[in-house]
N, C-alpha and C positions, 0 to 999 in steps of 0.2 A: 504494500500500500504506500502513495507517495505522499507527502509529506501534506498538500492541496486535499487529497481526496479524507487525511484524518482529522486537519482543520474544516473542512466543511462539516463532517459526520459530527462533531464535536458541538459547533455551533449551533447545529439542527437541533439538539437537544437540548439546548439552553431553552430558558425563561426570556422575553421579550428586554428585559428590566438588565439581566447579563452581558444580552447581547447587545446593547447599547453601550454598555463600559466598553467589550474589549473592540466596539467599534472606535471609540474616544481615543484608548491606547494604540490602538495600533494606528491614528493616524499621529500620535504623538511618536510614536516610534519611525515611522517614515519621516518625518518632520527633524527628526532629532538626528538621524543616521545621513539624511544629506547633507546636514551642517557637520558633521562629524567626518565624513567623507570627503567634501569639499575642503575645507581647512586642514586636512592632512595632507594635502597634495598641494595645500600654498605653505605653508611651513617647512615642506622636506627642503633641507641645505645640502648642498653639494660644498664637499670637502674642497680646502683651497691648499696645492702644495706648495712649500719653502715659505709657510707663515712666520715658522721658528727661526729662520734666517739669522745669524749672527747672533742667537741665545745662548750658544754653548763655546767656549773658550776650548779651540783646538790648534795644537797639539797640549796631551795632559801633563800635567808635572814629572818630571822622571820617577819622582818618590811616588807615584798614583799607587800601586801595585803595594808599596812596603806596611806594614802593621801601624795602626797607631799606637799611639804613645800612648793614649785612653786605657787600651784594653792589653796591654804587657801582663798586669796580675792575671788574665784571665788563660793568658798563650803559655807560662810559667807550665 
């Protein structure tokens, strides 16, 4: 059974009084899902490369690599 033919069988058996809510919601859900849809597709950013450009000091200190001083009791 697809998905249309168990929301109608379902509906059918509602009370006049029910069926008027989840007509209310569902046109709030349409309503809500285009705005939600729409705005996802103007919000997506495309990545920009060499933003970081000149953030990082290269070549590293000779000592990069050696222990600190901090943690000697630790390397003991």
């Amino acid at each position: 059974m697809n998905i249309d033919t168990e929301i109608w069988q379902t509906v059918v058996k509602m009370p006049d009084s029910i069926k008027q809510e989840v007509l209310h919601y569902a046109k709030y859900l349409m309503e809500n899902y285009s705005k939600d849809v729409s705005s996802n597709q103007q919000t997506e950013k495309k990545r920009r490369s060499g933003i970081l450009k000149g953030t990082f000091a290269l070549p590293l200190a000779d000592d990069f690599d050696e222990p600190l001083e901090d943690f000697q009791e630790y390397m003991e």
